[in-house]
N, C-alpha and C positions, 0 to 999 in steps of 0.2 A: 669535621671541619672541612677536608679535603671535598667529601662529596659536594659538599652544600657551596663550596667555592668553585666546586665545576659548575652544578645546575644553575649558579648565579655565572656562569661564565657563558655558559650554551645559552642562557634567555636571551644576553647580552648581544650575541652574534645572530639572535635571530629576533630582532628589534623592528624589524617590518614585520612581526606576527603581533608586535604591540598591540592592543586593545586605542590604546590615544592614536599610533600611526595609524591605523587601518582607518580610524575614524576621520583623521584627519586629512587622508586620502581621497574618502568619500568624498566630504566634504568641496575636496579641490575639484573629484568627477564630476558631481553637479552640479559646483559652477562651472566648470571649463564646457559642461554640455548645456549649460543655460549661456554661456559667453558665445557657444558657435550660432546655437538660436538666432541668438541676436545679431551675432554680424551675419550672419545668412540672408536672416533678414532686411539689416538697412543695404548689403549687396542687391537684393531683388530689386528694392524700393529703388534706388539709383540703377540697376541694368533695365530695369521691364522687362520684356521678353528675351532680352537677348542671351546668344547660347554662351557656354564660356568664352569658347574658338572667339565671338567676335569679344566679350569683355578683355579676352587678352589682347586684342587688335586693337585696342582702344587704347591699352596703357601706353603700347608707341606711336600713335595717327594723331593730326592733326583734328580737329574737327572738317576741316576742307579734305580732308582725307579721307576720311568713316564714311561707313555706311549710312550713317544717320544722315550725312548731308548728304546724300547721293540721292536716299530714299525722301527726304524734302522737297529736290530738286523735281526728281523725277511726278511729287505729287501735286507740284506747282503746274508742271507740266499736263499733268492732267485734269487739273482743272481749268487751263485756258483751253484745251480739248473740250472739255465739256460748257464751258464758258460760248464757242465755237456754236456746238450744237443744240444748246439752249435757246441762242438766237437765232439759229436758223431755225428753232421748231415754232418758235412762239412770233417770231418778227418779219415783215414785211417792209422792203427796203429801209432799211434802219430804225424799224420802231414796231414795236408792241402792233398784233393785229388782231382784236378780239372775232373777226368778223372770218377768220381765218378756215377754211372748209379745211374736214378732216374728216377721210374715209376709214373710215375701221379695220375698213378688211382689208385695205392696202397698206394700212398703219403693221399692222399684224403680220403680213407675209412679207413686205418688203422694206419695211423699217422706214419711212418715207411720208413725205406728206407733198403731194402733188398740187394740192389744191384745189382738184378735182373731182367731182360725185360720179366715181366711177361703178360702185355695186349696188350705192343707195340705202346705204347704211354710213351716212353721213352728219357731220354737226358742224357746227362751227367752235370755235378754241374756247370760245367764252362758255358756250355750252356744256362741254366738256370739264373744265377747269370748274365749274360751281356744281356741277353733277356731283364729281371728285371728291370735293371738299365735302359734301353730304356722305359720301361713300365711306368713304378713308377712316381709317383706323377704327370700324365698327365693325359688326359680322354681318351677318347678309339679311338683318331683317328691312335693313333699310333700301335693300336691293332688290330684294325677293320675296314673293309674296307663295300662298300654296294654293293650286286650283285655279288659277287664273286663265287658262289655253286649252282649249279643244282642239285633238289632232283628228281629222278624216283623211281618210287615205279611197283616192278615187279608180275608177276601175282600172285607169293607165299606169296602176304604182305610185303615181303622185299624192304629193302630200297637201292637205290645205289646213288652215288654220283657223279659230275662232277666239275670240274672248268669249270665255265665259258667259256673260252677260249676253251678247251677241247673238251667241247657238240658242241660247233657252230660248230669246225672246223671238227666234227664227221658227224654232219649236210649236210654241206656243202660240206661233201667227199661225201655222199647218203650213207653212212653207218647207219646212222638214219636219216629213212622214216615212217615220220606224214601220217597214214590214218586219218582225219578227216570229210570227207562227202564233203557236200558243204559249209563248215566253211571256213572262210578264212586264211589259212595256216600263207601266210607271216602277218599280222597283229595279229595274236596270238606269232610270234615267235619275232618279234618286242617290243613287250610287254615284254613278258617274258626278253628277256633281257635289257629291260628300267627298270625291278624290278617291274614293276605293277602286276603280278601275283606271289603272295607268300604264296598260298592257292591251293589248286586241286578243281575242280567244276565247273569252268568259262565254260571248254571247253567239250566236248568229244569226246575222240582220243584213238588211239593207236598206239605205236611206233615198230616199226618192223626193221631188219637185211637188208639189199641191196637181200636178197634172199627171206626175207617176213616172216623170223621167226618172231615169238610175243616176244618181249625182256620189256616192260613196258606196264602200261595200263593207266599210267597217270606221270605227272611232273611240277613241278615246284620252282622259285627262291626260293633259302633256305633265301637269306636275307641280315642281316649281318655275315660276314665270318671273320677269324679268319687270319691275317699277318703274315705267319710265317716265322718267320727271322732265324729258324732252322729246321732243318728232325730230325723227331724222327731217334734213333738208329734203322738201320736195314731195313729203307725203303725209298724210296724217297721223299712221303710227308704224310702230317696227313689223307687225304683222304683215298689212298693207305690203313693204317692202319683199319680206320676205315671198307673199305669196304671188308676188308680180316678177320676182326673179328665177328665171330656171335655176342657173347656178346654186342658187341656195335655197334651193327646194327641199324640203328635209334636214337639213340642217340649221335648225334653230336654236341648237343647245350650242353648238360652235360661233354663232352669231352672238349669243348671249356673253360665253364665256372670250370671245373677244370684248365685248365691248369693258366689261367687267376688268380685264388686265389694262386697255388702255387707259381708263377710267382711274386708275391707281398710278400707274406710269406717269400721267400727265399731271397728275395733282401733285405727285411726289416732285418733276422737273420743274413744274411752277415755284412750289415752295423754292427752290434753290435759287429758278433765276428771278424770283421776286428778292432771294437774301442780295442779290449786288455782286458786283467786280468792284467795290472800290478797292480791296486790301491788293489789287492785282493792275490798279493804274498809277501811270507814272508818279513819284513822290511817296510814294506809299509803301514803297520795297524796292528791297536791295535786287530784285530778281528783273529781269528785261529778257522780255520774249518776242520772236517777231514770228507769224505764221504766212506762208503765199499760197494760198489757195489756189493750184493750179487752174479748176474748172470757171472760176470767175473773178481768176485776173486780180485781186483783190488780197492786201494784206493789212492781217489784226496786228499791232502791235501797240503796246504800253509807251513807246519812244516817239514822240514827232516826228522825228527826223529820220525814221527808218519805213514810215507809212507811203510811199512812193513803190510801186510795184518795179516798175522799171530800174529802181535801182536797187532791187534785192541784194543781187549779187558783191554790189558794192559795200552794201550794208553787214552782210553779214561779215565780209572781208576786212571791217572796219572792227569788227566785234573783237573777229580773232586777234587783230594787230595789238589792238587794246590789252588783250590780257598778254600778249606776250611784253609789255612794259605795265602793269596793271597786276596789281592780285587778284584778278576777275577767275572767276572759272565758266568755261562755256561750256557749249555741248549744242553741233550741227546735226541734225538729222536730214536725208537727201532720201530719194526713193529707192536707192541702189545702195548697199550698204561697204561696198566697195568705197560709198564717197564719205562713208562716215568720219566726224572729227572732234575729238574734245581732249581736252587737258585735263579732265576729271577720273578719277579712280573707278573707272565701271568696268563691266565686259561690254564690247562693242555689241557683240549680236545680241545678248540680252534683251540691252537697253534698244534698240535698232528696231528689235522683236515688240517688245513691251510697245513704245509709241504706237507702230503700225497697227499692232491691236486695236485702238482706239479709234481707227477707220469707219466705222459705224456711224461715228458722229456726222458723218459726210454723207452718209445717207446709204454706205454700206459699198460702197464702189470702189475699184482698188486704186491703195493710196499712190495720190502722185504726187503730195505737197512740198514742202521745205517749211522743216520747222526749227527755228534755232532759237537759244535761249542761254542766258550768264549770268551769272552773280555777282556782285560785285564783294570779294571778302574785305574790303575794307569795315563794310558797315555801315556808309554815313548816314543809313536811317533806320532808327531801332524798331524793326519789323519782325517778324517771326525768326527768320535765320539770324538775327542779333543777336534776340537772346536765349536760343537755343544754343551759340556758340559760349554766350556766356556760363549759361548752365552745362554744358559740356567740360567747358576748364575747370570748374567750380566740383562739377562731380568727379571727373577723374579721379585726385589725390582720396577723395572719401573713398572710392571704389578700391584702391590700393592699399588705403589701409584696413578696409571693410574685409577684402579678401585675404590681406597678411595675419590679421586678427582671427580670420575662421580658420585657417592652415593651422597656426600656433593652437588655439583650443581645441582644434578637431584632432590634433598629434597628442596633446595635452592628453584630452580625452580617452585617446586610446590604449595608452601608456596607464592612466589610472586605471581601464577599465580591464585590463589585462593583470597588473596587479592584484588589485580587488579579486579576479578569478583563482588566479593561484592561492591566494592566503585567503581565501573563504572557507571559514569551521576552521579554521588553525591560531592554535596556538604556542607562544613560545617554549613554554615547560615541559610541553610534547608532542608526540607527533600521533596523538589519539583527533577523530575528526568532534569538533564541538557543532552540536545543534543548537539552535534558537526554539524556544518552545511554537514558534508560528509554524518552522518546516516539519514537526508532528501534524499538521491539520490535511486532510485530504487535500493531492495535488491539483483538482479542480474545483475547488474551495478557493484555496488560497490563491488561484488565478484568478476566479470570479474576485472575489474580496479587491486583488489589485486594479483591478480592470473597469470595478464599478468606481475604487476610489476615485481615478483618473476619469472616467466621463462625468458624475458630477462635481468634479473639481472644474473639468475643462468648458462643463455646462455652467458653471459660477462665474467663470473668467468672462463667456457669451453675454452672458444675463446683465452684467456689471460693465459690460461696454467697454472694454481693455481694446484698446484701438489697436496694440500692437498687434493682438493675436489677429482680428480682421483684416488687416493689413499682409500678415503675414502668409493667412490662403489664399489672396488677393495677390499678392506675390509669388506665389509659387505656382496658383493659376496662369500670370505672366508667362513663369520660364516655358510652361507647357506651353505657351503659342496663343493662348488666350489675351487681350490685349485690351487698357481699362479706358475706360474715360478720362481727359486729362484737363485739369481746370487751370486756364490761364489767362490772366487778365487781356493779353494779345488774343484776336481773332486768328483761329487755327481753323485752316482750309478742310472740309466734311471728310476730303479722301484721305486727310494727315494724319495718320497716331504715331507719335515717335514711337523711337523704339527705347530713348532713356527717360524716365520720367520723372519734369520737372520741379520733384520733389526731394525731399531726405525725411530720416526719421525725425520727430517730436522728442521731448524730453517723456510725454507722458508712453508715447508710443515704445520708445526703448527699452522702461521698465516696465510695461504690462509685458511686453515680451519676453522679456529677463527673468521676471517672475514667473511668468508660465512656461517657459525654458525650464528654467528650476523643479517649479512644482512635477514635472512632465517627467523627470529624470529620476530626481525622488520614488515616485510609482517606480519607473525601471528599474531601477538599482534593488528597491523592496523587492520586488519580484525574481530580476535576473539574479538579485545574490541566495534567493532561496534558492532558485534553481539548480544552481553551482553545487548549492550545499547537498541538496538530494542527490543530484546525480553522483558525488561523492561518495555519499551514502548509500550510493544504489538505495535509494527509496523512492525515487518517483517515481518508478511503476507499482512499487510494493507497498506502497502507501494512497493508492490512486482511488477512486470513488470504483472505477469502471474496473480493477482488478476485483475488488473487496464485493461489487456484486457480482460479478464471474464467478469467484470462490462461495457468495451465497448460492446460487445456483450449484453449481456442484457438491452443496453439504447437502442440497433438498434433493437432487438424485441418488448422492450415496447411502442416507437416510430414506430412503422412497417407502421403507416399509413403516417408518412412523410418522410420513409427514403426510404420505396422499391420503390420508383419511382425513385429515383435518383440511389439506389442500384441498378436494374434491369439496368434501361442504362449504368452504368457502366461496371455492367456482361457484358455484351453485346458488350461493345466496347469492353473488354480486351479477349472476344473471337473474335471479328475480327481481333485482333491484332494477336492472336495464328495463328487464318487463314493464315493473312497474312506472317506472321516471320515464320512460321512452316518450308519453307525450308531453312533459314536463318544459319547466323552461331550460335552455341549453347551458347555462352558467351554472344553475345549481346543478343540474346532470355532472356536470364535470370537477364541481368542488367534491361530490358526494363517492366520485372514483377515484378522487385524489386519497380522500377519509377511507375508504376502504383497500387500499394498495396498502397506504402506515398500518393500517386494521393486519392486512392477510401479509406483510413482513413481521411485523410481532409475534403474530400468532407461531406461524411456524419457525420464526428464530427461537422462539421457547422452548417449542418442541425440539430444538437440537440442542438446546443449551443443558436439558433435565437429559439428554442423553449423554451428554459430555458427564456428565454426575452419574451417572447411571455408571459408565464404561470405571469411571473412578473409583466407588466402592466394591466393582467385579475385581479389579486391578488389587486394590490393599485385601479383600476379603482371600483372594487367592496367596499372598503373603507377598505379593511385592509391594512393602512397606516404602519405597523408595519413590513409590509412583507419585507424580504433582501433577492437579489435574490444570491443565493450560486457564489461567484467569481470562487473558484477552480475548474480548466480544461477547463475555458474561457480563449480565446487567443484573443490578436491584438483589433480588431474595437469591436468585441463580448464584451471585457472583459470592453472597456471605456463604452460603453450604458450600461452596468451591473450598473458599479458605477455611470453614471445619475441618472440612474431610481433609485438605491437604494437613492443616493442622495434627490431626488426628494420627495420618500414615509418618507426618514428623516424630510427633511423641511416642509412637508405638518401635519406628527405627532407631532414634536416639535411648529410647529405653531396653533396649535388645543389645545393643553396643554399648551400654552400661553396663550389663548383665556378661556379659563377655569379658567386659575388660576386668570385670569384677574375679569371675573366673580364673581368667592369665593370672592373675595378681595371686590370688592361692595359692593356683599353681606354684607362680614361681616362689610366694614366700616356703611354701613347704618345700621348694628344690632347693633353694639358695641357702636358709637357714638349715638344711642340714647338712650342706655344704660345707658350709662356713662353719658350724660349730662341729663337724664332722673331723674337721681339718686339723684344728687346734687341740684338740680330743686326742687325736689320734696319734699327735706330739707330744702329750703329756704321758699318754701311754708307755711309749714306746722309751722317752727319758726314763721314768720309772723302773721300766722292767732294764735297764744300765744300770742305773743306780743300787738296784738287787744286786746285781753282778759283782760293783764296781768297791776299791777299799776304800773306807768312807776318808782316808786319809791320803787321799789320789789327789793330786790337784786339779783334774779334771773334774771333779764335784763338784767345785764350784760353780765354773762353768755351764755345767747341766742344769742346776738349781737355776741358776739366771736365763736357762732358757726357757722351764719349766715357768718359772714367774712372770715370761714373757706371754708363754703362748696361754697363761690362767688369763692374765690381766687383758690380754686379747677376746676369751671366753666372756668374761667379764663385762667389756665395753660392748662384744656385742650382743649380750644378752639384755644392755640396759636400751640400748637401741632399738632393740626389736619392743623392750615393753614399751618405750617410748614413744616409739612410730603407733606401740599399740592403742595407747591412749590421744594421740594426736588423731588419728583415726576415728574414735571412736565418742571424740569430743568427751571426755572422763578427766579434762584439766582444768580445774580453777587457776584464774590469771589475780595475781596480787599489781594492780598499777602503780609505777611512782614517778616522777621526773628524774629524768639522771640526765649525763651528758656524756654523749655517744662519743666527741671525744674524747674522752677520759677513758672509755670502755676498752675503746681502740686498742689504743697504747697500753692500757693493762693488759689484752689479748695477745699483742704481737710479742710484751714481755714472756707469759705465761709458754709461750710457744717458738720461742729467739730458739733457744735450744734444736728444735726441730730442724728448723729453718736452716742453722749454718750443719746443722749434720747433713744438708742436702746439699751446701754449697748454696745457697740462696738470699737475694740481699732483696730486703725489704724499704721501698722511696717510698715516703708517705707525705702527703700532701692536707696536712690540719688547718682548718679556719682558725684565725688566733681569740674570734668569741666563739660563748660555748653554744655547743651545737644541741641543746636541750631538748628529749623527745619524752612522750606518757607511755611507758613501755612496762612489762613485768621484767621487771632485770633479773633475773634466773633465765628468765626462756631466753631474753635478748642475748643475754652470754653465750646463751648455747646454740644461738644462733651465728654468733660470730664467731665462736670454737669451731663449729660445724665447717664456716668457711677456710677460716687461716688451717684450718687443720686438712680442707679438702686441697687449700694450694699446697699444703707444705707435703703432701702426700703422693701427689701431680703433677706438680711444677717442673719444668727440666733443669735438674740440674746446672751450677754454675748462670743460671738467667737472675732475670731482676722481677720484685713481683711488686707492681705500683697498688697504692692503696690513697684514694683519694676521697676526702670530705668537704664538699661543700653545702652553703646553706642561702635560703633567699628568707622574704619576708615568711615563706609558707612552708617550706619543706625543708627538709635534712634527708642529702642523697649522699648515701656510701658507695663506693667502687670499688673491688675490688678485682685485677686483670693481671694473668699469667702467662706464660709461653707450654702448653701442655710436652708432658713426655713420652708420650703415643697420640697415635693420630687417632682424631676426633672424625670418626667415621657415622657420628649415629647426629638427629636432630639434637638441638640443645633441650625444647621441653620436654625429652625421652631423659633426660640426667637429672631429673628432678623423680622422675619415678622410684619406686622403692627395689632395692638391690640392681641399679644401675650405675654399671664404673665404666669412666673414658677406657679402662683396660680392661677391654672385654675379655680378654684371657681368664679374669680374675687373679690375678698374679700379685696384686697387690694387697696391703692390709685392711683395707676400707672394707667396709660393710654395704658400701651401696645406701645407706638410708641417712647418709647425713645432708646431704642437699635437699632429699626429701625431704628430713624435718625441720631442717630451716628454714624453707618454704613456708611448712605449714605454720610454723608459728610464728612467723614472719606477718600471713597472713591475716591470722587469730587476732594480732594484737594491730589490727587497721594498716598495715605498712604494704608497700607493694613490693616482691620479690620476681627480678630478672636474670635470664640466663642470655648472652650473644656468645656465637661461636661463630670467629671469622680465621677459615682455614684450622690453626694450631692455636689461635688465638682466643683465649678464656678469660669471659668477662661477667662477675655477679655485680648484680646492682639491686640496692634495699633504698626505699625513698620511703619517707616517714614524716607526718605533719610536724611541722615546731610548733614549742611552746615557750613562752615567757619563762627565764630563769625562776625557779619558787623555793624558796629554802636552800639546802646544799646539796647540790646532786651530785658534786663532784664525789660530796663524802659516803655519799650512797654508792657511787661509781665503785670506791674503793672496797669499801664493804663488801661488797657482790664480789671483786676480785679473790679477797681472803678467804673467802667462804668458799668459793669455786676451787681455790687452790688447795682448800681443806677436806675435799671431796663433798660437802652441798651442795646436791644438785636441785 
């Protein structure tokens, strides 16, 4: 009762090794790792790209404070810069000028359109602009053709040029005459115009006039050529130009691949300044810019009332005063940055820097403008920075709880998952580590197996269009710097992407992400709690694919004398197979190496497993009987002869330790038994030869007589014992069955034996069921089985103790106890006191025979009952459990019976 009230006391205190808490634990890990998922997530989806440093600048700034409005500002800013330079590229005193000449090559080196056809590689805007449009967003078949240009190169190093078309038919008039020797003419000129010559070297010639002037000294296909869907101004085509120009003499491919970049630049600026400035004219935005173009006197601005060059200065003076009674925010830029001025949250030089950059749009000349610009934060027109501010206020509080929510689960999380680490394979009852039968499986198995769960789970999630999880690497793309498209019913300036996006999560979008949170963690947990548990187990190396072929490999070296015979002809076949397959197709080649690698591992795993059997019957045939041959990595027929042969060296050492114990057991009966009757023998003698002596009229005769009678009836009992044990032994006892009731028997027994008892000073507590305790027993042997015990306590017992005798009964059994305080110490096991001639007083000093616990046992046993011996320290406890049966007739009267008989000397 004690024990079983600690072990319930110890599980109690170790109540996080529960099976439900562990579970329930889990459970909270992956939601707490599906909850941070998720607000991870709607955090991205409300910051965009931004790093945490600014998401926490945000929980305290204004929107007129963040970076978000600075970075608006300043893109506002640049697109009246580009606003600026759009119409100066495209426009001629205030309006659109299709007719507009544009040099290429001036375009290309000095960023500029002068107006004028200065290399001769010129068009006009409109030209250009529909070229573009043909060009743009295609690849180069619409640009470039192959073989279209003949290079000759003349005897001065200069280069000249032909179309195609041109040279042949120059050719073919004999205005150009090939000296080449005895080369062959038509087969070089064939060439050349199939494009295989696009190098000089192949050949050696020279080209001459129908009169034999020397006009080249070599030629060949320029390559790819340039489609041109227009003539420069001034000439009929780009060849023309080029070969009229020294400057660009030989450089044809630099001519091409300018026109080719302008050709995309101009289409691209078109597009833009075809989309408009209205979202940038007065009424239309909170934003007022004013620009003064130093060089032409001249200022853009969105304001009426600030268009007056001459009164810049006052304007812009008017701007500042504004906001200092105004919620406006400005921002002056001046050419020296000593004069810079705003009431906006930037760095001066930055921003100071950043504008000036945009000097190109001027045509590249260093800046000397004034450009200033303000916002009005009141709002009174809902333009882009309206409701950017509104989506600013609106995200915050979500962002704050978005991030308070990931802090709590991601702590949450930790705390479980450090838990879970400690109590993994532990349980309450003990501190043995417990496996799951999964962390038996190879430990790159059972990573595979995780690892494929989670991708076609997470490939499910894809396929079924779970918005959250798309959103979610769309989001985390964000925080890396990557930056998305942003859909808003407001016209948002080309150069804008905020940096918080005007979104939040969906209802549908929360839970595909929560769900795939979860499912995500799941995998983890399956995995990282095996992990826990190997490494606990030291088994994950020892259980690993890549140990287990390490160790086959080293059985096939240790073995080399009976495995390379078979190893070599295997080699051998699987190179006749290479021979063979070698022109084969390459898929079955490689299923057919897979079929013979499982082929040449079986094979020679056989071969070590018939040597594992081999080594096993050298082992028992040599007499170590004890030897077990290792089952593990034995398969099929290998692994049953395993279990013979160990079977075998079992039944051959358990039967040799039979044969022994059978021995001792002679032995000792022949030591003990004339011992014992040696002893009592020797008593009677020695009275006898007194009572010769002695007047038969002594009063010491009587005396002697009563010792005499003692140590006969001692001879006596144990001569009946020895036949007793003989026949218990030897199974030479017919059992007569009857029902009686054990207690009744009881209490006749501790009568028949009261005597003994107080001659030792010994009180007998007995503890009887008040119904009868009814068993199918041979009541002569049961008697003498419970003689055997009150006789071994009353014989044992220590003096002055108390000897409990307790009977209880359920629907099925009837269990006797009987438990003492011994009076020598219990040095030996308890199932050595059941052996024959063994006493707790090994001295032998005492009366007993040694064989009465023996054959209470045994006939204990005979008649179906189970007999127990516990021995705790000094403490002696027999216990007989015996099936019940339904009262039948009178057992009690039978009980009685049996006593008178037994007390009559019937045994």
């Amino acid at each position: 009762m004690h024990k079983k009230a600690y072990k319930k006391g110890l599980t109690m205190k170790k109540w996080y090794r529960k099976t439900v808490t562990r579970t329930i634990v889990l459970v909270v890990a992956i939601l707490s790792g599906a909850l941070l998922v998720t607000n991870l997530l709607s955090l991205l989806t409300l910051a965009g790209g931004m790093s945490l440093s600014q998401i926490q600048k945000m929980n305290t700034q204004s929107f007129e404070e963040s970076e978000e409005f600075s970075k608006m500002v300043e893109s506002y800013m640049y697109d009246v810069q580009e606003k600026l330079y759009l119409q100066n590229l495209f426009e001629s005193d205030g309006a659109y000028n299709p007719k507009k000449l544009v040099d290429v090559m001036e375009l290309s080196k000095k960023g500029k359109i002068s107006e004028t056809n200065l290399s001769g590689v010129t068009y006009t805007m409109e030209e250009l602009v529909n070229w573009g449009e043909t060009y743009s967003g295609t690849d180069n078949d619409n640009l470039y053709k192959q073989n279209g240009v003949i290079v000759c190169q003349k005897p001065d190093g200069n280069y000249y040029y032909y179309y195609m078309n041109d040279f042949f038919s120059l050719v073919n008039a004999g205005k150009l005459q090939f000296q080449m020797g005895e080369q062959d003419r038509d087969q070089f000129l064939a060439g050349l115009q199939a494009g295989e010559f696009t190098t000089s070297g192949y050949y050696t010639f020279q080209i001459t006039d129908e009169n034999g002037e020397l006009l080249y000294t070599d030629c060949w296909n320029f390559g790819q050529s340039m489609i041109e869907k227009y003539a420069p101004v001034g000439a009929d085509n780009l060849l023309q130009v080029v070969n009229n120009n020294p400057q660009l003499n030989g450089r044809l491919t630099l001519v091409y691949d300018n026109i080719a970049t302008a050709l995309q630049t101009i289409y691209e600026d078109w597009q833009d300044y075809e989309g408009g400035w209205n979202y940038l004219e007065e009424g239309n935005t909170n934003f007022t810019y004013l620009y003064a173009d130093e060089s032409t006197k001249k200022v853009t601005t969105n304001k009426a009332e600030y268009a007056n060059y001459a009164d810049v200065k006052k304007s812009i003076e008017d701007m500042i005063e504004s906001a200092s009674k105004n919620p406006v925010k400005y921002m002056v830029i001046y050419p020296e940055l000593k004069d810079f001025k705003t009431n906006m949250n930037v760095s001066y030089s930055d921003q100071w820097l950043n504008t000036r950059s945009y000097g190109y749009y001027s045509g590249g000349t260093k800046w000397k403008d004034v450009f200033a610009v303000a916002v009005d934060t009141k709002y009174p027109i809902q333009d882009q920075f309206y409701q950017s501010s509104i989506d600013y206020q609106n995200n915050i509080p979500q962002m704050k709880a978005a991030l308070h929510f990931m802090i709590f689960s991601g702590v949450f999380f930790l705390v479980t998952v450090v838990w879970l680490t400690l109590g993994a394979g532990r349980k309450p009852q003990d501190e043995e580590l417990h496996l799951l039968k999964f962390d038996s499986w190879k430990t790159e198995i059972a990573a595979a197996v995780v690892i494929f769960v989670w991708v076609i789970g997470s490939y499910f999630f894809f396929v079924a269009g779970i918005d959250g999880i798309h959103i979610l690497f769309d989001g985390i793309t964000g925080l890396c710097g990557s930056y998305g498209a942003v859909e808003s019913d407001t016209f948002v300036p080309s150069s804008y992407v905020p940096n918080v996006y005007m979104q939040t999560l969906s209802l549908g979008e929360s839970v595909g992400a929560f769900a795939y949170g979860a499912f995500t963690f799941t995998c983890f947990f399956a995995g990282y709690l095996s992990l826990v548990r190997r490494i606990k187990a030291k088994s994950l190396w020892e259980n690993s694919l890549l140990r287990s072929f390490g160790i086959f490999i080293g059985k096939i070296l240790r073995d080399m004398k009976l495995t390379k015979k078979t190893a070599g002809l295997l080699i051998l076949y699987f190179l006749f197979q290479l021979f063979v397959l070698w022109g084969g197709n390459f898929f079955l080649v490689i299923l057919l190496l897979i079929a013979d690698a499982v082929l040449f591992y079986y094979m020679v795993a056989n071969v070590m497993e018939k040597n594992r059997l081999r080594k096993g019957i050298q082992e028992i045939a040599a007499g170590n009987m004890s030897y077990q041959i290792p089952i593990d990595g034995l398969h099929g027929e290998n692994k049953k002869f395993a279990l013979l042969i160990n079977g075998i060296g079992t039944g051959l050492n358990k039967a040799v330790a039979e044969a022994m114990k059978n021995e001792r057991l002679k032995t000792d009966l022949i030591t003990n038994v004339s011992h014992d009757i040696k002893t009592p023998l020797t008593s009677i003698l020695n009275y006898v030869g007194i009572l010769r002596q002695t007047d038969p009229a002594d009063p010491k005769v009587q005396d002697y007589l009563n010792i005499l009678e003692a140590k006969a009836q001692r001879l006596k009992t144990l001569t009946e014992d020895v036949v007793e044990a003989s026949k218990v032994s030897s199974g030479n006892i017919s059992l007569e069955y009857m029902d009686l009731d054990l207690s009744e028997m009881i209490q006749q027994t501790q009568g028949e034996l009261e005597e003994k008892f107080e001659a030792r000073n010994l009180a007998i507590v007995t503890d009887l069921p008040a119904e009868p305790a009814v068993v199918h027993v041979d009541g002569r042997r049961m008697w003498r089985v419970l003689e055997n015990i009150y006789g071994n306590a009353a014989k044992y017992a220590m003096p002055g103790t108390r000897v409990y005798a307790t009977l209880k009964t359920d629907d099925t059994k009837v269990r006797f106890s009987l438990k003492n305080v011994s009076e020598h110490q219990l040095n030996i096991q308890a199932d050595e006191l059941t052996e024959r001639f063994i006493r707790g007083d090994i001295s032998r000093s005492t009366e007993g025979s040694g064989l009465g616990l023996s054959i209470a046992k045994s006939l204990t046993t005979m008649q179906g009952g189970t007999f127990d011996l516990y021995l705790d320290g000094d403490l002696f406890r027999v216990d007989i459990t015996f099936p019940r049966v339904k009262v039948k007739g009178n057992a009690a009267g039978v009980t009685e019976e049996l006593a008178e008989k037994s007390s009559s000397g019937v045994s």
